[in-house]
C-alpha positions in Angstrom: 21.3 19.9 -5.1 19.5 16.9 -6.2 15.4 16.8 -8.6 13.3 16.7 -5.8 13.1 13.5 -4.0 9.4 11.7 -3.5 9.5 9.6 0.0 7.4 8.1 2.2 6.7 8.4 6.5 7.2 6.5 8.5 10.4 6.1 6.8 13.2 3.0 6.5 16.6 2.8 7.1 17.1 2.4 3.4 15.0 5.6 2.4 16.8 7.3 5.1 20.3 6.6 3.9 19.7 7.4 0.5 18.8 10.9 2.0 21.7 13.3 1.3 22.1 17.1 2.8 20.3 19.1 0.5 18.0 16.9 -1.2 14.4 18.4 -2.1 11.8 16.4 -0.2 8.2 16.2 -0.5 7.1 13.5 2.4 3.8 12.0 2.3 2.3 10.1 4.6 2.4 10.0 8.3 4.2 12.9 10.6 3.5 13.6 14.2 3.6 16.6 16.0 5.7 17.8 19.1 7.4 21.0 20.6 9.7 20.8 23.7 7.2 20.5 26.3 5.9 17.5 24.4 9.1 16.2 24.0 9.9 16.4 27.6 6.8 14.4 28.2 8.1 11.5 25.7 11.0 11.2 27.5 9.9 11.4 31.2 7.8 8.7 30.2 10.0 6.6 28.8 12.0 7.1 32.0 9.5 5.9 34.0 9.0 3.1 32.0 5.3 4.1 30.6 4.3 3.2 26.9 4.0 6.0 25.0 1.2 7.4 22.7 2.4 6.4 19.3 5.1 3.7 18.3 8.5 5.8 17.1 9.9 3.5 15.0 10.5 4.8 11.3 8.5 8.0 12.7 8.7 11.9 11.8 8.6 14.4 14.2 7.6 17.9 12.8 8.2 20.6 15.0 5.1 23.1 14.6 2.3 24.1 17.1 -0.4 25.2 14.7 -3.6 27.9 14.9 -6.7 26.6 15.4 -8.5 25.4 12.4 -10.9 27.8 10.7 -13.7 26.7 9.8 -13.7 24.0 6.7 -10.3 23.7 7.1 -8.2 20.9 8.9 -5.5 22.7 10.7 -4.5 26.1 10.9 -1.0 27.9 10.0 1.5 25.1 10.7 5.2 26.5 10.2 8.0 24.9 11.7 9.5 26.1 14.7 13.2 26.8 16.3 14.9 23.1 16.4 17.6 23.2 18.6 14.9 23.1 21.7 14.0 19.7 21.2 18.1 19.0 21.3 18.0 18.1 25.0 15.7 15.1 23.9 15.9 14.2 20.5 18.6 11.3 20.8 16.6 9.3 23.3 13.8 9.5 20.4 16.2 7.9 17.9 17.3 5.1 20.4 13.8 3.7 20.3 13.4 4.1 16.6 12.4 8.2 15.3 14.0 8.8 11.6 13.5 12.4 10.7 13.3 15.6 12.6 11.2 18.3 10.5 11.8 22.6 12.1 14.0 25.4 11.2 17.8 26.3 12.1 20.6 24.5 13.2 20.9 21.4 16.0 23.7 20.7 18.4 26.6 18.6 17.0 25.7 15.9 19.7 22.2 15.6 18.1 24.1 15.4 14.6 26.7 12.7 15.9 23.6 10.8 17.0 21.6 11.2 13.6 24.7 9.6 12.4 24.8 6.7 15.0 21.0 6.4 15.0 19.7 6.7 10.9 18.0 9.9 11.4 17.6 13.2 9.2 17.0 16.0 9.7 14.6 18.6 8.0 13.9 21.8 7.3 10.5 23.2 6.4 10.0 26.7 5.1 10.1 29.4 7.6 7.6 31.9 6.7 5.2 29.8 4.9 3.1 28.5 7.7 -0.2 28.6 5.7 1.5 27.3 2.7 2.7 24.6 4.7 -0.2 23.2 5.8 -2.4 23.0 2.4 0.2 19.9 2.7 -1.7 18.3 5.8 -4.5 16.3 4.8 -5.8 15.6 8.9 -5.0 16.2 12.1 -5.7 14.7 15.3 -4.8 15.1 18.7 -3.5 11.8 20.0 -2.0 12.6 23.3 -1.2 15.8 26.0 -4.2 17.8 24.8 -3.9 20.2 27.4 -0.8 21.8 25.7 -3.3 23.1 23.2 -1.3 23.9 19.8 1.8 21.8 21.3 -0.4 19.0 22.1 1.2 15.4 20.0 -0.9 15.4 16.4 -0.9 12.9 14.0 -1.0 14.2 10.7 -1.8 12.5 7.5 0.3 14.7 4.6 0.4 15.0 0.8 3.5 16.5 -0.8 5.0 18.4 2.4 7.8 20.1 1.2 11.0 19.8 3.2 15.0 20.2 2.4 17.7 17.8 4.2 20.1 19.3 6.4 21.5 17.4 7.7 22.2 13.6 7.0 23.4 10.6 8.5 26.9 11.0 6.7 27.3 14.1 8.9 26.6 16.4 6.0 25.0 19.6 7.5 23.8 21.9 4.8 24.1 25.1 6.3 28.0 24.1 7.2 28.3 23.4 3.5 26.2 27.0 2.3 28.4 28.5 4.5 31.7 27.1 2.6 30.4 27.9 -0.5 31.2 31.9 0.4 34.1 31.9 2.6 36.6 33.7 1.5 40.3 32.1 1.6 42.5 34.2 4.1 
């Protein structure tokens, strides 16, 4: 594992490749928010040739439908949720440009050949730490599909969100390589 690893969203193809599988992240800057629904949305439109509500290029997509707000704050608990539901639609997102994925557990190896083929990372946030996570969020604001309520697309301005790479577009997957680590030679 690397010293934690400053960057920037939307992100470049050169930040992205300097990205290895394991590397400490604290991303500042702008990430959006979608779940699966969402997600589906994105790419129905695309299908249908529609524009849709935010450019993708260089883009973060965190996975997360948050609480409401409580009062003075600007978003509720924001933890990450289960990745591999946003499989089914994640490539088509880094054909027209998306560069990191933020959630929690593993993805399909055809999202990982695509990371590959595509620039994209992959993140994990911290499972668990949902209020933690979201001192990190600066504002929020619902830019599109507002009656999903918590999955509803937010763009969120963020200071320091602390992340780990899993995998990278090497085809480096982190949890492979923990898993190594401890297996015992037969």
């Amino acid at each position: 594992m690397s010293d934690v690893i400053s960057i920037t969203a939307p992100m470049s193809d050169e930040t992205v490749a300097k990205l290895k599988a394991g590397d400490q992240v604290l991303i500042t800057g702008v990430v959006y928010t979608a779940r699966d629904t969402a997600h589906k949305r994105l790419v129905d439109s695309m299908d249908k040739g529609e524009a849709l509500p935010f450019d993708m290029k260089g883009q973060v997509i965190y996975y997360v439908g948050p609480s409401p707000a409580k009062p003075g704050q600007v978003i509720g608990s924001a933890g990450p949720t289960t990745s591999y539901r946003m499989d089914l639609y994640s490539e088509r997102l880094m054909e027209i440009g998306m560069k990191g994925m933020i959630g929690k557990g593993m993805r399909d190896k055809k999202v990982v050949d695509a990371m590959k083929k595509h620039k994209c990372v992959y993140f994990a946030a911290i499972g668990g730490a949902a209020a933690l996570i979201a001192r990190s969020i600066k504002a929020a604001e619902v830019i599109a599909y507002d009656d999903l309520g918590p999955e509803a697309i937010r763009r969120l301005e963020v200071v320091n969100f602390k992340a780990v790479v899993i995998n990278d577009i090497y085809g480096n997957d982190l949890y492979e390589i923990g898993k190594a680590k401890y297996k015992v030679a037969k």
